[in-house]
C-alpha positions, 0 to 999 in steps of 0.5 A, spaced: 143 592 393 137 592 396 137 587 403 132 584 406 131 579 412 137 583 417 133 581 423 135 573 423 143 576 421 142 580 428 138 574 432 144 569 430 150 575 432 146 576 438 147 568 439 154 567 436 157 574 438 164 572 434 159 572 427 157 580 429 164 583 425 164 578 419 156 579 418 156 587 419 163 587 413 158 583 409 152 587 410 156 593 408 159 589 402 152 587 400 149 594 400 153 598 396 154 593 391 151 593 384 151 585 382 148 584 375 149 575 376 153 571 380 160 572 376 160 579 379 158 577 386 163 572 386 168 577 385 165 580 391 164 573 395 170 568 390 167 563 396 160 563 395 156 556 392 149 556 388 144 551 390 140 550 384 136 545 386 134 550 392 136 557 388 140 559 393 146 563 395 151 559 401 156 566 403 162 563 406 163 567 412 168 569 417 173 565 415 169 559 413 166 558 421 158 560 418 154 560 412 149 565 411 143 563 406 141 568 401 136 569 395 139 574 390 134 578 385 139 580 380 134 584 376 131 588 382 137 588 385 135 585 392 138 581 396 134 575 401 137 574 407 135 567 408 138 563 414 145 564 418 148 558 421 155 555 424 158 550 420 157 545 423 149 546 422 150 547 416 153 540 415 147 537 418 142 541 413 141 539 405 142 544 401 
């Protein structure tokens, strides 16, 4: 899988340190990982949600403390990173 928008992932772990390991661990998931849909990357990431009116991936990551907002072209095999936020941040966002 091709990633795209690392740097907000790395701006938000320079912010909220604890997210840096669990955001590297994804990361490293994501690169080598070869998802055809959305059933193979659940297999992947089970806790991961769909918002079909955005079109958007919600990743749970570290242990539910952040979420990362992602788009997934699943016939090129890219990966668009999108946002990073807290939890609390994303309670107050509309997805």
């Amino acid at each position: 899988m091709k990633v795209y928008g690392e740097a907000a992932l790395a701006a938000f772990a320079k912010k909220y340190a604890a997210s840096r390991k669990p955001l590297q661990r994804f990361l490293a998931i994501a690169r080598l990982a070869e998802w055809p849909h959305i059933p193979a990357l659940k297999q992947a990431f089970p806790a991961t949600d769909y918002a079909p009116s955005t079109g958007t991936l919600i990743f749970d990551i570290g242990g539910n403390k952040f979420r990362l907002v992602a788009r997934v072209d699943f016939e090129e095999q890219v990966l668009y990173l999108q946002r990073v936020l807290t939890h609390e941040e994303y309670n107050r966002e509309d997805f």
